[in-house]
Structure formats: structure tokens, C-alpha cells
C-alpha positions as CSV (number, residue, x, y, z in Angstrom):
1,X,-11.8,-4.0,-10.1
2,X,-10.6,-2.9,-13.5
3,X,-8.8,0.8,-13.5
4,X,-10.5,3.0,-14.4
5,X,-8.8,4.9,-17.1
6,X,-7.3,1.7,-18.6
7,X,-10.2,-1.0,-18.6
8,X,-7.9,-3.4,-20.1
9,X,-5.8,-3.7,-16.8
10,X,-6.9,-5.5,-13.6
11,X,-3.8,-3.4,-11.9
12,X,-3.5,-2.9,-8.2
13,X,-5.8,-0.9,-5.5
14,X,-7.2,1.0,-9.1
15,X,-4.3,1.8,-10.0
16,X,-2.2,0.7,-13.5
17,X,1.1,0.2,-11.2
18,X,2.4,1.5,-7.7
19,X,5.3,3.6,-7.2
20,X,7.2,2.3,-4.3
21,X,9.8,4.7,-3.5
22,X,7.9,6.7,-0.7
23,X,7.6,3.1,1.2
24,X,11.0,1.5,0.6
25,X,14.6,2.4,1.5
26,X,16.0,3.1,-2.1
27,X,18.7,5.6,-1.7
28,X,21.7,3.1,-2.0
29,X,20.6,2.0,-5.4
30,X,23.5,3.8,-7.3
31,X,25.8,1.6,-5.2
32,X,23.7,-1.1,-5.7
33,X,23.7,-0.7,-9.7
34,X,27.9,-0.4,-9.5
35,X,27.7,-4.0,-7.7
36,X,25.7,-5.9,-10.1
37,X,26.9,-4.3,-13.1
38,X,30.8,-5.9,-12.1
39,X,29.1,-8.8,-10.8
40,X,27.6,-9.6,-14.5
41,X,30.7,-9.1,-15.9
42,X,32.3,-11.7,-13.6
43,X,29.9,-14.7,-13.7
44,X,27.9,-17.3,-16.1
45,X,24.6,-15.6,-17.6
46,X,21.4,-17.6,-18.7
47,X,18.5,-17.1,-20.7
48,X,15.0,-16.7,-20.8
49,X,11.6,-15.5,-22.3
50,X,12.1,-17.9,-24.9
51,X,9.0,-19.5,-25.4
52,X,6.2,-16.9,-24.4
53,X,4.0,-17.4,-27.1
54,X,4.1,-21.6,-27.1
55,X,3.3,-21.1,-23.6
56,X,-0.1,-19.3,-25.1
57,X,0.7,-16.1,-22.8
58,X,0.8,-13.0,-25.2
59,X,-2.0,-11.5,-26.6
60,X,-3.0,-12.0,-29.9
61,X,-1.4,-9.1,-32.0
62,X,1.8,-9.3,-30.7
63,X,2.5,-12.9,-31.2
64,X,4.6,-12.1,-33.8
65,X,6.9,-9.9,-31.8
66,X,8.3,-13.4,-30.1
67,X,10.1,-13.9,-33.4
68,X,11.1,-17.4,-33.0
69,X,10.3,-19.3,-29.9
70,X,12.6,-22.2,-29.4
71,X,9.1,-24.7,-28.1
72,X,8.4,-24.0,-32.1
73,X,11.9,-25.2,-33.2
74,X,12.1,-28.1,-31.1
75,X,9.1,-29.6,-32.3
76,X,10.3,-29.2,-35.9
77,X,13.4,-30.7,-35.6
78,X,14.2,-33.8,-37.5
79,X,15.7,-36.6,-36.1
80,X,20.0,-35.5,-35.9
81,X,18.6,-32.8,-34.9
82,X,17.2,-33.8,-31.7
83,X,20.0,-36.0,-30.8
84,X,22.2,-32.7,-31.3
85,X,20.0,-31.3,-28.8
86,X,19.5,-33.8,-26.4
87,X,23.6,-34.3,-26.3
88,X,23.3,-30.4,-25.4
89,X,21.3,-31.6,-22.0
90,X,23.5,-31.8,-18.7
91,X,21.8,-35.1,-18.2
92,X,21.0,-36.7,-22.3
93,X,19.7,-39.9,-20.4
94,X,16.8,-37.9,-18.5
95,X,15.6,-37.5,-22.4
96,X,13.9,-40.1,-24.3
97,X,14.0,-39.6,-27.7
98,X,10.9,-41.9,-28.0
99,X,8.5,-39.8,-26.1
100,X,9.8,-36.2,-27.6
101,X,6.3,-35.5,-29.0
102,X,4.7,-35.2,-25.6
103,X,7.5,-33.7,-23.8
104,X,7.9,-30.2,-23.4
105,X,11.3,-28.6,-22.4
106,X,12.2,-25.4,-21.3
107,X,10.8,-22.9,-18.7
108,X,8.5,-23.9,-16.4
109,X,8.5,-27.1,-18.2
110,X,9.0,-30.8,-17.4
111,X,12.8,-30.8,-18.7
112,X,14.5,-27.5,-18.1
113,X,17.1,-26.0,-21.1
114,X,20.9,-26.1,-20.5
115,X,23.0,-23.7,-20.8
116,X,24.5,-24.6,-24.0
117,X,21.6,-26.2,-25.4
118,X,19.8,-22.6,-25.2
119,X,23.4,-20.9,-26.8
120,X,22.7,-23.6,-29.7
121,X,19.1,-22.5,-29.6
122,X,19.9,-19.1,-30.3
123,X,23.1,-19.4,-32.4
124,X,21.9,-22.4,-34.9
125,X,17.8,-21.6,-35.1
126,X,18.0,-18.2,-34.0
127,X,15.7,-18.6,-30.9
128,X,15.1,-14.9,-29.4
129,X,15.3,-15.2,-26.1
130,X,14.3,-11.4,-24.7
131,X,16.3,-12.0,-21.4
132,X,19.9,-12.7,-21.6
133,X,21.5,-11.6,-19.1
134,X,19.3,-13.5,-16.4
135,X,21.0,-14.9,-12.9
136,X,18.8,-16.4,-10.9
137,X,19.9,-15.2,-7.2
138,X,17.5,-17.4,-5.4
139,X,16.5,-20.7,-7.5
140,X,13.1,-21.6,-8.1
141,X,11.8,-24.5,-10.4
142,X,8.1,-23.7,-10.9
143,X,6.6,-20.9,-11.4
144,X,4.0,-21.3,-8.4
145,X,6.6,-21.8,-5.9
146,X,7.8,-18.1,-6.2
147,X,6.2,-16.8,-3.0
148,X,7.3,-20.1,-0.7
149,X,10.8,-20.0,0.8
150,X,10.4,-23.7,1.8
151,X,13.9,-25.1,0.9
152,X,15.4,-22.1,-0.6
153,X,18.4,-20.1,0.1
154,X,20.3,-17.5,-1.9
155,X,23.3,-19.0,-4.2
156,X,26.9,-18.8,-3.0
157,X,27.5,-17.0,-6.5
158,X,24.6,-14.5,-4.9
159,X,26.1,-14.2,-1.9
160,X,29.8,-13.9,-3.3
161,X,29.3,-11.4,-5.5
162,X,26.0,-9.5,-4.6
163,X,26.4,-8.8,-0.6
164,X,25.5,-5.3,-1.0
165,X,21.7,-6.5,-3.1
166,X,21.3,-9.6,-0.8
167,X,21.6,-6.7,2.1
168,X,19.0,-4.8,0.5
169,X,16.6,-7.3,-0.4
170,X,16.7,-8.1,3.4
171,X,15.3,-4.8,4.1
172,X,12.2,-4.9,1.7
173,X,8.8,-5.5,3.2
174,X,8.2,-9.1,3.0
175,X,7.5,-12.2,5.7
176,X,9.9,-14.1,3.9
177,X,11.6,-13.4,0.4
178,X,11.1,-16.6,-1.9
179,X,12.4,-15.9,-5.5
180,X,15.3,-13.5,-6.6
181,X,16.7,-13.2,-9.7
182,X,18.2,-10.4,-12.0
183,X,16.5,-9.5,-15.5
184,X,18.9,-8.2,-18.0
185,X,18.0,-7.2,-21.9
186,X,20.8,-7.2,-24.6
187,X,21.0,-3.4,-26.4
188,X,18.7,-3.7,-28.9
189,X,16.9,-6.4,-27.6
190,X,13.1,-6.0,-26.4
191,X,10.7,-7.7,-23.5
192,X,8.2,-9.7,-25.4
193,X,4.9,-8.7,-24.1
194,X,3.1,-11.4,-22.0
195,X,1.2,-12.0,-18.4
196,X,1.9,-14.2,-15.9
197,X,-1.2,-15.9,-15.5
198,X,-5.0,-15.8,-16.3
199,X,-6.4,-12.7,-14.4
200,X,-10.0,-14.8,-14.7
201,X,-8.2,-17.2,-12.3
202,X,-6.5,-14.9,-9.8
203,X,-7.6,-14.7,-6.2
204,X,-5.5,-12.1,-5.2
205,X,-2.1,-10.5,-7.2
206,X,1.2,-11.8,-6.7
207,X,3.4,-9.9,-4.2
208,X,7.1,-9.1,-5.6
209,X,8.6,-5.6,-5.7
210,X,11.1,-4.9,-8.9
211,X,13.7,-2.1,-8.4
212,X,15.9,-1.1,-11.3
213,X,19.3,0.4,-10.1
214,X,20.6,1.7,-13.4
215,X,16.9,3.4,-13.7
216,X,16.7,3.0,-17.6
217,X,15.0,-0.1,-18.4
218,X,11.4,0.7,-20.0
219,X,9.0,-1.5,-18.9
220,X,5.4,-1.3,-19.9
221,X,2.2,-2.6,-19.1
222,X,-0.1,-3.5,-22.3
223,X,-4.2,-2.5,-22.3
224,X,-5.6,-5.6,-24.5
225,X,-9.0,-3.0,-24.7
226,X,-7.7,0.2,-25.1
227,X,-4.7,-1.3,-27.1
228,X,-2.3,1.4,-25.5
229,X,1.1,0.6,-23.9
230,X,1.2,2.2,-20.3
231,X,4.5,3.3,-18.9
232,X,5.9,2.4,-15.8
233,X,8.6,5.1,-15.6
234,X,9.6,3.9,-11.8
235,X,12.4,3.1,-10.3
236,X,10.8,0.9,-7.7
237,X,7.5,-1.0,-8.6
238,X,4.7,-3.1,-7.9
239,X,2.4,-4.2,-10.8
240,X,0.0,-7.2,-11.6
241,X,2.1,-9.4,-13.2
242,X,-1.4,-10.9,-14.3
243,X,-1.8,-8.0,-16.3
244,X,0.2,-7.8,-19.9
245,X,3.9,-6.7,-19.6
246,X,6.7,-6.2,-21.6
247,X,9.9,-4.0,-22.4
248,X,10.9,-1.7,-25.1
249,X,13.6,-1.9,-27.2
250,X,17.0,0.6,-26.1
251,X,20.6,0.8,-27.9
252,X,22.1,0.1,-24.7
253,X,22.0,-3.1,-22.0
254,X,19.6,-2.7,-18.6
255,X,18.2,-5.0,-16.1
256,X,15.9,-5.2,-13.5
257,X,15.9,-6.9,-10.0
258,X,12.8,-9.0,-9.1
259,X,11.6,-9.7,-5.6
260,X,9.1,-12.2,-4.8
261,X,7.5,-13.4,-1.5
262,X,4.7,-12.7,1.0
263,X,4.6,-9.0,2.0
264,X,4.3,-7.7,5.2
265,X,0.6,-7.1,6.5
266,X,1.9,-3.3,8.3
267,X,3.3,-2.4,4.4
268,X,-0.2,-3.8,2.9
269,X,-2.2,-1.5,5.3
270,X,0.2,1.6,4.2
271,X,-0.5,1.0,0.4
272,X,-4.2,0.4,1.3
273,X,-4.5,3.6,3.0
274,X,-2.5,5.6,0.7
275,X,-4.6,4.1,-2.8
276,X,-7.5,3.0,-1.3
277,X,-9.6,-0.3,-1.9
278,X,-8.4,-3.6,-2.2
279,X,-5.4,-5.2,-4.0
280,X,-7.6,-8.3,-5.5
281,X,-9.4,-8.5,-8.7
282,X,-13.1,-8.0,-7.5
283,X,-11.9,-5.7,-4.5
């Protein structure tokens, strides 16, 4: 079910986004923002977002706003190129230079970016990667294992230096918590828009909650019919992720903190009560 106002969102119980500050705990997140703010001073940050439109997930006319997407550069490279790359890995022999054409590397791809090789990326080619001050707090190597905490723990960088966030995440509403990581954008920098998967393929949306301690990151959802950007001017949120996304452009640095997992049936039935309908696509 389509919102109304906005018939080029699928959104959730007919709604664009939900608010989730009258159903969650969020009064420590000004302590919470002073923790991860000297924690991402202290440690290693990584990338992402890099390749959103080789991964054919943004909509048509703002393709261009992906600048240059490092799936791009990496098939044009010549030959010294690619070695230069491939020395970059943290294992070179896992990459065969013979088979490059029908490999893919990066994000939710069959050989994941180093470190250095996605510095080089962005210093030699001038990759934009939109996220670049990303910690990933509970790992997760595909995108479809999000919501499964099979296997997974947080990180003893997570646990050294975010006790306070860990504490908190332990308090949402979820069965189990199954992917954590922090979202941080450059000054200047912007949130290419994209969507998270096909909402013609979607049984039901994915459960995560996002909080934003330093409340000044300006994340939008993007109407493909109406061509309108809709804000989502909370502090904590729920969206369709299936739904176009992105975030606009500030002279100043901001993050977010994403939680995914399986929520609790009790905190389902509250937001079912309170919006009505179902949280599915044809609910």
C-alpha cells in the first residue's frame, strides 16, 4: 500500500517514515553523541556507498549525482593499473588477474575493497564514496544476512570504545540485533540517493531503527512519481529502506547509527495500533 500523499513511496503502515521517539528510550543520546564522536577520532574509518549506481540501485535522474563510482574505474583500468590495485588487496593472491572481467569487487560483492585499496580509489581516480566515516560495529558480509545474528558478535573495537551505544542498542526493541554499524558523511559531502532493494520483490520491509545522536544529519526519502524529496527530520526512525533514500549535503561532519534485526512482536502491535494497517507492501 502506496502512501497516500506520496504515491512514489511504498513507506510503512501508510506512512512516508515513522517517528520512533514516543516508543524508544532516547533520552541519553547527547551522551551517546559525546561517546562516538571521541571514539571516531580514536579508531580506523572505512568507506562506503561507492558504487551505487554500478549496482543499478538509483533512480534514473540522479545517476549522475554518484560522480564516479569506483565499479566504473576498475573496469577501465589498464593493465599496471590493475596490478596497482590488486597489490592494494590484503590478500593479492585471492585475485586473478585473468578472470578480472567477470569479477566484481567491492560491496556486497564477491571480493570486498581494502582499506587502502578504497584510499587509492578515492585519492588516484577520485572515487566518491558518500560514506566515510563508516565503522562497522557488528560485521556483516552480505547484505541479506543483516537481520540473522547467526555467528555474529559486536567487535572488541565496539565494545572498547562504544560501551555506552552497545548499552543502548541492547535496549531497542528487537529479538535479536544482527547488523550495527555507524554512518558518517564528510562536510560537504552528500548521501547518494538509492534503495535497498526492488520494492516489486519485497514480502514484508526490513526491520532496523536508525537514531542520529548529533540530530543534524538530513536524510531524505525520494518520490520517483511525484519527483519530490521527503524529509525525515527525526531523531529516531524507521523507513523502508526499499524506498529511495539519500542525504543532503551540510558544511559540517554528521553520522547516523543503524540497527538491524528482527523486532519485537509487542513493539509491532504498538506501531500497528498507533498507524494502523499493515507494515507490508500490499497490507
Amino acid at each position: 500500500m502506496a502512501c497516500a500523499a506520496h504515491p512514489g513511496l511504498v513507506g510503512l503502515f501508510g506512512q512516508p517514515y515513522l517517528d520512533l521517539a514516543p516508543f524508544v528510550e532516547a533520552s541519553g543520546l547527547d551522551a551517546l553523541h559525546e561517546e562516538i564522536c571521541l571514539a571516531l577520532a580514536q579508531i580506523p574509518l572505512d568507506c562506503t556507498g561507492g558504487s551505487h549506481r554500478s549496482m543499478g540501485i538509483m533512480p534514473e535522474e540522479r545517476r549522475a549525482e554518484a560522480l564516479v563510482d569506483y565499479q566504473e574505474v576498475i573496469r577501465a583500468m589498464n593493465d599496471a593499473e590493475f596490478e596497482t590495485f590488486r597489490s592494494l588487496s590484503d590478500d593479492p593472491r585471492s585475485i586473478d588477474p585473468a578472470a578480472r572481467a567477470a569479477t566484481e569487487f567491492g560491496e556486497e560483492r564477491a571480493v570486498a575493497l581494502s582499506r587502502r585499496q578504497m584510499q587509492w580509489l578515492k585519492i588516484r581516480y577520485g572515487v566518491y564514496f558518500p560514506w566515510k566515516g563508516y565503522v562497522e560495529l557488528i560485521p556483516n558480509r552480505r547484505w541479506e544476512d543483516k537481520s540473522s545474528a547467526e555467528g555474529k558478535s559486536f567487535t572488541r573495537v565496539a565494545r572498547a570504545f562504544f560501551p555506552k551505544t552497545l548499552a543502548f542498542v541492547a535496549e531497542l526493541p528487537f529479538v535479536h540485533v544482527g547488523r550495527c554499524n555507524v554512518m558518517g558523511l564528510e562536510s560537504l559531502d552528500h548521501g547518494t540517493v538509492h534503495r535497498d532493494g526492488d520494492p516489486a520483490e519485497q514480502e514484508e520491509p526490513d526491520h532496523f531503527i536508525t537514531f542520529v545522536p548529533g540530530a543534524n544529519k538530513r536524510l531524505f526519502l525520494w518520490d520517483d512519481v511525484a519527483k519530490v524529496e521527503v524529509d525525515v527530520p527525526a531523531r529516531v526512525y524507521w523507513f523502508n529502506d526499499f524506498d529511495y533514500h539519500g542525504v543532503r549535503a551540510d558544511p559540517h561532519f554528521r553520522y547516523s547509527v543503524r540497527v538491524d534485526g528482527v523486532f519485537r512482536p509487542e513493539f509491532l502491535e504498538r506501531l500497528e495500533a498507533t498507524f494502523g494497517g499493515q507494515a507490508q507492501r500490499n497490507g
